[in-house]
C-alpha positions as CSV (number, residue, x, y, z in Angstrom):
1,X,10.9,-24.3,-23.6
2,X,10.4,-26.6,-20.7
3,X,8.5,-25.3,-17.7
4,X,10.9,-26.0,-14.4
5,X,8.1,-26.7,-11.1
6,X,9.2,-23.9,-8.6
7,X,9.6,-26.8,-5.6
8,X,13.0,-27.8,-8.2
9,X,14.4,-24.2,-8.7
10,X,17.5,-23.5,-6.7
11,X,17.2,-21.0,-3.3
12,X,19.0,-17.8,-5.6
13,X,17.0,-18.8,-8.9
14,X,13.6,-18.9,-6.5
15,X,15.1,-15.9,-4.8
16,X,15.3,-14.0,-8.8
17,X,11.8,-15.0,-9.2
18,X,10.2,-13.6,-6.6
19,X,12.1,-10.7,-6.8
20,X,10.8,-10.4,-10.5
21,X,7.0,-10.8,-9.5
22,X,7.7,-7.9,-6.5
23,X,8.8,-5.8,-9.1
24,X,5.9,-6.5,-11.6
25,X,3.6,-5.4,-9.0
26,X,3.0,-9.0,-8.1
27,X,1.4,-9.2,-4.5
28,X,-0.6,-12.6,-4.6
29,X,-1.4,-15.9,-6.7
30,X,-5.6,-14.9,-8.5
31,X,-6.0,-18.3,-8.5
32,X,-6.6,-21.0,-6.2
33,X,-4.7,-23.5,-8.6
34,X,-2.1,-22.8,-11.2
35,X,-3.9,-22.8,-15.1
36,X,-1.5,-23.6,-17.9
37,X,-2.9,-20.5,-20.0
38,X,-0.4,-22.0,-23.3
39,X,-3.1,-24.7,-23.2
40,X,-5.9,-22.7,-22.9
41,X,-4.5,-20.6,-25.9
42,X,-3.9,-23.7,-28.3
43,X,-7.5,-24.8,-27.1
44,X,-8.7,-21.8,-28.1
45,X,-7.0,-21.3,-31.4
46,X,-7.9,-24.4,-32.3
47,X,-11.9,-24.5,-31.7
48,X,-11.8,-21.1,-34.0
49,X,-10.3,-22.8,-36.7
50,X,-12.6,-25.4,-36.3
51,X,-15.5,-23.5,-36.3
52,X,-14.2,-21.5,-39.7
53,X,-13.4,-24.9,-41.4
54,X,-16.7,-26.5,-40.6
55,X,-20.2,-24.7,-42.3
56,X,-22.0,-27.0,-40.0
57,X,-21.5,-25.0,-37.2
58,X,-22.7,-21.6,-38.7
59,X,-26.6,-23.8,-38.7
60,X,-26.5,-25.2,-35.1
61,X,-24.5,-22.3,-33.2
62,X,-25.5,-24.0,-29.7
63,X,-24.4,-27.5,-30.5
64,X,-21.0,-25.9,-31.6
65,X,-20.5,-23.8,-28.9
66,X,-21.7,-27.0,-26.5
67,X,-18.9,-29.0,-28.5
68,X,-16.2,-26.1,-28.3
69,X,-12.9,-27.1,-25.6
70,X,-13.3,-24.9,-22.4
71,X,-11.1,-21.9,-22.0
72,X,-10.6,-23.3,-18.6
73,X,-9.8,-26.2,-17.1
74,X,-12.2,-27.7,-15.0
75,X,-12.2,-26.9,-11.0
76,X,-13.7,-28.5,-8.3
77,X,-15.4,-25.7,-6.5
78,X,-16.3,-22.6,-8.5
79,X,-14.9,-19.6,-7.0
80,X,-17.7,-17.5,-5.6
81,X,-18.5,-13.9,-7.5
82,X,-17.0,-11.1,-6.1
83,X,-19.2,-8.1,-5.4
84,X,-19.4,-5.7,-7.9
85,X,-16.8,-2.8,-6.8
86,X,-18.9,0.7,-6.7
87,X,-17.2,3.6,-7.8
88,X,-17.8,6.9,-6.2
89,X,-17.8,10.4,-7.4
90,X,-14.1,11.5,-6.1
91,X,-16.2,15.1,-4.8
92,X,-18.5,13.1,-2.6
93,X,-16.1,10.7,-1.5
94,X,-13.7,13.8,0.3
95,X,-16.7,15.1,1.8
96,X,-18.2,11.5,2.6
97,X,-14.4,11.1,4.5
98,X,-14.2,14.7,5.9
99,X,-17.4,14.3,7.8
100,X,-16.7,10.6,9.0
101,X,-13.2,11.9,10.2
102,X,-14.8,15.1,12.2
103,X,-17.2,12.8,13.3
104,X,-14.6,10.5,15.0
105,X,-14.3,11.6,19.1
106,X,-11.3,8.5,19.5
107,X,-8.5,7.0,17.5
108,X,-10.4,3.9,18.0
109,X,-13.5,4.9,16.2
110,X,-11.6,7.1,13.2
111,X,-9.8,3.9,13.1
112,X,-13.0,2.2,12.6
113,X,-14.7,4.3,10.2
114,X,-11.3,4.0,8.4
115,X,-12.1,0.3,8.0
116,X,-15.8,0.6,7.0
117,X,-15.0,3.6,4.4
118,X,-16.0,2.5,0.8
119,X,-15.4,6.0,-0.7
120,X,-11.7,5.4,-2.0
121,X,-11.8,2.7,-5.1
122,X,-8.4,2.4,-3.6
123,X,-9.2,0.0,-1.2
124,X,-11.0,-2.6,-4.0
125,X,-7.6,-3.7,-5.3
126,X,-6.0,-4.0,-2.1
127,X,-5.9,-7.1,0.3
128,X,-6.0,-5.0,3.7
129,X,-6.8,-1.5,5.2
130,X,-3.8,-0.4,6.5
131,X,-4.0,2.4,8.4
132,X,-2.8,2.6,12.0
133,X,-1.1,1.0,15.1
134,X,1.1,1.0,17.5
135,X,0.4,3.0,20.8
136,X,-2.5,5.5,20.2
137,X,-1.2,7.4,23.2
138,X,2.2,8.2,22.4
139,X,3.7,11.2,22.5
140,X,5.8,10.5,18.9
141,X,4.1,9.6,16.0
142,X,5.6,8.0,12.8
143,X,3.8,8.8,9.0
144,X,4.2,7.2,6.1
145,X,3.0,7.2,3.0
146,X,1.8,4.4,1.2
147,X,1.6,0.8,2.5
148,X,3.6,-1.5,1.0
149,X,3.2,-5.3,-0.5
150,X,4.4,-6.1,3.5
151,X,2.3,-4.0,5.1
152,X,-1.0,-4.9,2.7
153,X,-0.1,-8.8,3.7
154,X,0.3,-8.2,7.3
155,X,-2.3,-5.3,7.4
156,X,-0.1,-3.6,9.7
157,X,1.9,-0.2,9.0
158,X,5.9,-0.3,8.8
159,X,5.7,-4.5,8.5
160,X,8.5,-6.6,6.9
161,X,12.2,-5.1,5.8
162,X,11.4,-1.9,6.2
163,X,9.7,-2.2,9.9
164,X,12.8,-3.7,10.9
165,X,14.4,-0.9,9.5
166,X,12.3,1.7,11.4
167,X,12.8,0.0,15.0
168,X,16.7,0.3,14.3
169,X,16.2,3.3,13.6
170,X,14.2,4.4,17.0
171,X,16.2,2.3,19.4
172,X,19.1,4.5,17.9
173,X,17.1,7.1,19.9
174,X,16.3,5.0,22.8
175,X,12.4,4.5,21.4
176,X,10.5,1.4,21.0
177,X,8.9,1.0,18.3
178,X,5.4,-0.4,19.6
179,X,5.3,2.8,21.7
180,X,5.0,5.2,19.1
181,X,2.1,5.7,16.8
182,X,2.5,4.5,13.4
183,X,-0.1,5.2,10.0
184,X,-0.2,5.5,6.5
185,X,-1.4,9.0,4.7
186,X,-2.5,6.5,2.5
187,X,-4.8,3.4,4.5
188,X,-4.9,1.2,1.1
189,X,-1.7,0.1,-1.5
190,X,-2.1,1.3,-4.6
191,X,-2.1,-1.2,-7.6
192,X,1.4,-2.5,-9.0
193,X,2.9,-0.2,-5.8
194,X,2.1,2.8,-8.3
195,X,1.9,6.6,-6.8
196,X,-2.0,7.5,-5.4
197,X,-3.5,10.1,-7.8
198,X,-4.1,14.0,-6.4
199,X,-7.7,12.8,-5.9
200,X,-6.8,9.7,-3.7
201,X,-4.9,11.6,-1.3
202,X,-7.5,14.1,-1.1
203,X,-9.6,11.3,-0.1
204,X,-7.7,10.0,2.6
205,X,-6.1,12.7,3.8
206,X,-8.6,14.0,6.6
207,X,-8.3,10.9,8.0
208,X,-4.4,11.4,9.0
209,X,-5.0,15.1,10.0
210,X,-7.8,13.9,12.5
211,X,-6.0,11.3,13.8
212,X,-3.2,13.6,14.5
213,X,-6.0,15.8,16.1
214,X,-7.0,13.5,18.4
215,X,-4.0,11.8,19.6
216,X,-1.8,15.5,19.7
217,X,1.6,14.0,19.4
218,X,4.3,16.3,20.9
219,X,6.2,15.3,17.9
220,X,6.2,13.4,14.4
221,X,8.4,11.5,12.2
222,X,7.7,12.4,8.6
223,X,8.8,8.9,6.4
224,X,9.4,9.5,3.0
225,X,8.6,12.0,-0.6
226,X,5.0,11.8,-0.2
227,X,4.1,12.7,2.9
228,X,6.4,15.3,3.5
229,X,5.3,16.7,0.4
230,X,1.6,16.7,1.0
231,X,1.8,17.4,4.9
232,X,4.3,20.0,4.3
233,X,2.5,21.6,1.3
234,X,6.1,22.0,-0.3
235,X,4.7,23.2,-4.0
236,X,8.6,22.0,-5.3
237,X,11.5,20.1,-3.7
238,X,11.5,16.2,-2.8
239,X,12.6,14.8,0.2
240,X,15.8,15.0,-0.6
241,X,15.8,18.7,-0.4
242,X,13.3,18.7,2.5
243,X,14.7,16.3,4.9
244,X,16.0,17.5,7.9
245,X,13.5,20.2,8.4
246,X,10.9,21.1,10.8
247,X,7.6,22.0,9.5
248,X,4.1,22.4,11.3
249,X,1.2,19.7,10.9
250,X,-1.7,21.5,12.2
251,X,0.4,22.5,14.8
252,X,1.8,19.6,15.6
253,X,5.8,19.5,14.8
254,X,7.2,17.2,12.3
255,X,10.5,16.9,11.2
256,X,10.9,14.8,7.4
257,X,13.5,12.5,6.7
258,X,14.0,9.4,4.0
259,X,11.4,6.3,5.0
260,X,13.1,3.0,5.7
261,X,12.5,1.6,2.3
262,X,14.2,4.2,0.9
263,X,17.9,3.4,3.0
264,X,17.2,-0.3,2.1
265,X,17.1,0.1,-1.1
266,X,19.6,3.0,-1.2
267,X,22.1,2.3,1.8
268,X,23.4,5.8,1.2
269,X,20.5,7.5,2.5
270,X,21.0,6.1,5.9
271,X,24.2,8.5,6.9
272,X,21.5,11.4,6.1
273,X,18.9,9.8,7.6
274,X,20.8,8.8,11.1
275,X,21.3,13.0,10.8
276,X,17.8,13.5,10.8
277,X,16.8,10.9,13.7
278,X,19.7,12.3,16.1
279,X,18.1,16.3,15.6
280,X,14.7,14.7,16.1
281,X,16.0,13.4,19.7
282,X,18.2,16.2,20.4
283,X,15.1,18.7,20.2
284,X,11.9,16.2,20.8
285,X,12.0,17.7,24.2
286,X,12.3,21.0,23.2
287,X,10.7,23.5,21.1
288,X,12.1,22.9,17.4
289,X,13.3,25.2,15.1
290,X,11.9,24.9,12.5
291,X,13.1,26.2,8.9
């Protein structure tokens, strides 16, 4: 089957591509130049059957393996090692993150320790910690779960399609965007955009409370199953049984509702969710009731 070159596909066959590679867990090119691995294969299969065909090469191993094709074409520049990743005990990585977030007296230093944290293996497979912005003042504060492959490239919570989606969805409400606060429970995306493990939230999770500590929102915007689930401590249910509902975050009110990926990729979520953003205004000045 002939290879086509990507720069001669059509927009909508470039278009199915990509889309194919998203959803393969696909977030970047792990090469600096492309490596036709069919050749490496039929240079590999044939230097084996070489080597079984010729006894020569059983009494002068090192000249044989000197004479052998490479497994990989040549490159310029040799791409530098990459440090070895260090795995820590999950145990001592919650405690490691509970002190550093108690330690924190600003959003700008959690925010900072956030970045220097090497307990959560998470964040060896991912591009960018991805933790918070937007105003670390505001009164309204937006959670969501995991970042996605948008928000890993950008290093910025809520980027691409489904940040676009959020500020519709607060200007609905009369609320900018970049004058909310806006994190991820989760500061690192997971590999292939899978869900984080019971340990991994464990070990990011004080981070999120203590932010929430220090800023004191008046009120929050749950996004999505897994962080409604996990700041709500809902033992059953999913978001689709728990949006629309006021629940307390260390006394902090939040009120849960579907996160903007979700309405992308299911538009019939957004009738629910425009529910949910119209009770959060209504009663964002008043006390919610919750239930």
């Amino acid at each position: 089957m002939d290879q086509i070159p990507a720069d001669q596909l059509l927009p909508d066959e470039l278009a199915a591509l990509m889309h194919f590679y998203a959803e393969a867990g696909v977030g970047w090119l792990g090469e600096d130049e492309p490596i036709d691995r069919f050749a490496e294969f039929v240079a590999l299969s044939s230097a084996k059957k070489e080597a079984r065909t010729a006894p020569a090469a059983l009494e002068q191993p090192q000249q044989a393996s000197a004479e052998r094709p490479s497994r990989r074409p040549e490159r310029a520049e040799a791409r530098p090692a990459a440090p070895p990743a260090v795995a820590i005990p999950d145990a001592e990585a919650v405690e490691a993150a509970v002190r550093l977030a108690a330690a924190a007296e600003s959003p700008e230093a959690l925010i900072e320790a956030v970045n220097g944290f090497g307990g959560c293996n998470l964040r060896n497979s991912a591009r960018n910690t991805v933790f918070a912005g937007g105003d670390l003042s505001a009164r309204i504060a937006v959670i969501g779960g995991v970042p996605s492959a948008d928000d890993d490239r950008e290093g910025a919570p809520f980027s691409g399609p489904a940040g676009v989606m959020l500020s519709r969805m607060l200007a609905g409400i009369g609320l900018d965007s970049a004058s909310v606060l806006s994190f991820n429970l989760i500061p690192w995306r997971t590999p292939g955009d899978r869900a984080p493990t019971v340990r991994e939230v464990e070990i990011c999770l004080p981070f999120g409370m203590r932010l929430l500590e220090l800023v004191r929102p008046q009120a929050v915007l749950v996004l999505g199953n897994l962080p409604v689930r996990v700041l709500s401590k809902a033992a059953k249910g999913s978001i689709h049984s728990l949006r629309g509902k006021w629940f307390d975050i260390a006394d902090v009110p939040g009120l849960a509702t579907f996160h903007p990926q979700e309405m992308i990729t299911a538009p019939t979520c957004k009738g629910l969710a425009w529910q949910d953003i119209l009770r959060f205004r209504a009663e964002m000045d008043a006390p919610p009731q919750r239930g």
